[in-house]
C-alpha positions as CSV (number, residue, x, y, z in Angstrom):
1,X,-50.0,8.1,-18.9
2,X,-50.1,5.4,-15.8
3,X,-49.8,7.7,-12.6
4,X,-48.0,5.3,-10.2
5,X,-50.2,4.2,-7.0
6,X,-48.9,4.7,-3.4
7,X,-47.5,0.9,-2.9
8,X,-45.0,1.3,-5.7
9,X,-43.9,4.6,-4.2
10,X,-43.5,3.2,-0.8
11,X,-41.4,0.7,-2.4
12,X,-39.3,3.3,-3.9
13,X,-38.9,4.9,-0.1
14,X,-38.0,2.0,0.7
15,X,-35.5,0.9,-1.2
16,X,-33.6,4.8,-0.8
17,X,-34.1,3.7,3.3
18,X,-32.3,0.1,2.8
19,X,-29.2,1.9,0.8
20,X,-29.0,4.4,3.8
21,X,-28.7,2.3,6.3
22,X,-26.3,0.0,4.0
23,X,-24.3,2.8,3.5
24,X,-24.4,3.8,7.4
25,X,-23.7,0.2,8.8
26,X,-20.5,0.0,6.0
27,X,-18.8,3.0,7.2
28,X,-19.3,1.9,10.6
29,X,-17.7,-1.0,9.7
30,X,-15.2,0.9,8.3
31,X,-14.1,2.6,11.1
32,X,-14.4,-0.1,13.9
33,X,-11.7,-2.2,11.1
34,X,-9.7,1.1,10.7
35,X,-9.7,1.1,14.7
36,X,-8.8,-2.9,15.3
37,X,-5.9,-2.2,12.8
38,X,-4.4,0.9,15.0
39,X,-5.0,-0.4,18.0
40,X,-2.9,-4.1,16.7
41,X,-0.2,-1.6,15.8
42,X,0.1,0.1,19.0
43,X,0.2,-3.5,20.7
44,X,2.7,-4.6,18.4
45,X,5.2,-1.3,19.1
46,X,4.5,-1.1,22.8
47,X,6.0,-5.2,22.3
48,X,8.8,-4.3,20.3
49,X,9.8,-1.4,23.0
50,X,9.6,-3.9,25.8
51,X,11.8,-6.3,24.0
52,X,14.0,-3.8,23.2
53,X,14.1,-3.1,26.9
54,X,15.3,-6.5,28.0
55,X,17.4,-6.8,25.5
56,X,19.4,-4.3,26.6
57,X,19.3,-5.5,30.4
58,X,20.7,-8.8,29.0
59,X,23.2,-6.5,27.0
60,X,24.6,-5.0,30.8
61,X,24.6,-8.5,32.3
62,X,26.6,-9.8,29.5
63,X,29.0,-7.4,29.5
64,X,29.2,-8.0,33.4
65,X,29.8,-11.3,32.8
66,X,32.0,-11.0,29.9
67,X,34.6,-8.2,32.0
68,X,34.8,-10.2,35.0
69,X,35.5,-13.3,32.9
70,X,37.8,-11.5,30.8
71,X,39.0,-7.9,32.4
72,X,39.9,-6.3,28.8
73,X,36.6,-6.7,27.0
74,X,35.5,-3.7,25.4
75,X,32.7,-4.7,23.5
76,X,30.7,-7.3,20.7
77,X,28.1,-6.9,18.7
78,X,25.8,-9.1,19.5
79,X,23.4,-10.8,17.0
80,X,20.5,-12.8,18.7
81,X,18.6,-15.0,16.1
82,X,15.1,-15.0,15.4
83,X,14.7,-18.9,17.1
84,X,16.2,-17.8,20.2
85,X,13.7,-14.9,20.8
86,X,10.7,-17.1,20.0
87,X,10.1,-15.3,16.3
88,X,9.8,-17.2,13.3
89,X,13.9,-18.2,11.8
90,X,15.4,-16.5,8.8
91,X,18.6,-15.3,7.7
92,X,18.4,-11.8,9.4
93,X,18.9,-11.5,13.4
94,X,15.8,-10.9,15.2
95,X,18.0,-8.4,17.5
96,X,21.2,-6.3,17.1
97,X,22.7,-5.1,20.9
98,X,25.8,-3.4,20.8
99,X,28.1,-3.1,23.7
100,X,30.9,-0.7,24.0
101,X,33.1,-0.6,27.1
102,X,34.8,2.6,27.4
103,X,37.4,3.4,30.2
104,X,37.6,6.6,32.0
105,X,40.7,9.0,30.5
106,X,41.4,9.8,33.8
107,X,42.2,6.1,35.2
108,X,38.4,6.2,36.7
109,X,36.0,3.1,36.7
110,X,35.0,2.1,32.9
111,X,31.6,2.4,31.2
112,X,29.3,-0.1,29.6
113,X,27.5,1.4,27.1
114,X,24.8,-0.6,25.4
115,X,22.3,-0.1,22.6
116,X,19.4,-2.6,21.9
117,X,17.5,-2.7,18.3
118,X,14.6,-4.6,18.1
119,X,14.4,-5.7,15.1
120,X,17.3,-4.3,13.5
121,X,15.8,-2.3,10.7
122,X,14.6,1.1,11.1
123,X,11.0,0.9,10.2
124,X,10.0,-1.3,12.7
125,X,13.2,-0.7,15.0
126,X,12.5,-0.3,18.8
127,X,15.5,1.0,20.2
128,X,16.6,1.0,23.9
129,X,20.1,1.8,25.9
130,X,21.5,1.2,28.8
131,X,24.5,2.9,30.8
132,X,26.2,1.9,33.5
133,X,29.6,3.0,35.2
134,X,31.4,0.0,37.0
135,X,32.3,0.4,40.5
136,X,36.2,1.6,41.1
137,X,38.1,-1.7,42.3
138,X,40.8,-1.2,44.8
């Protein structure tokens, strides 16, 4: 029987010290991926929420525009494409705002109501609304 010398064993440590660190560096690796990928996600819904936003400004100063243009406007939905918010074209709209004008039951100033979905379906959806009551007009 061949007893094995010291340089093979050294080898051996070696080899088990080489995997180790291997395995150490790859989940490392692992988590600073795991970490780009969340963080690229947060960016991209803290975007969508900000678009939303804006949207829903444009919403109000549409309707704005659209009542003193034409004083009984109560509302559109309004489908923006993908092209005109900069996003790649396709069938769908990039954007959905509704806007609902609602007058006061008791003869005070109307309401524009609007709700801004960025995009339009709900697992990516940012959502954000607006409310404002119109001045009374002698």
């Amino acid at each position: 029987m061949k007893i094995p010398s010291r340089r093979s064993r050294r080898r051996g440590l070696t080899s088990v010290a080489v995997l180790v660190l291997l395995f150490v560096i790859a989940l490392i690796a692992t988590e600073l991926v795991r970490l780009g990928v969340a963080y690229r996600d947060r960016t991209r819904t803290q975007e969508r929420a900000v678009q939303a936003d804006l949207l829903a400004e444009a919403g109000v100063d549409r309707a704005l525009a659209r009542l003193s243009a034409e004083p009984d406007y109560r509302g559109e939905r309004w489908e923006i494409p993908a092209g005109a918010l900069g996003a790649a074209t396709g069938d769908d709209p990039a954007a959905l705002v509704t806007i609902r004008v609602e007058s006061d039951p008791n003869g005070g100033a109307p309401t524009v109501r609007v709700q801004a979905d960025y995009p339009p379906d709900p697992p990516r959806r940012a959502r954000s609304s607006r409310e404002v009551t119109l001045p009374d007009t002698p």
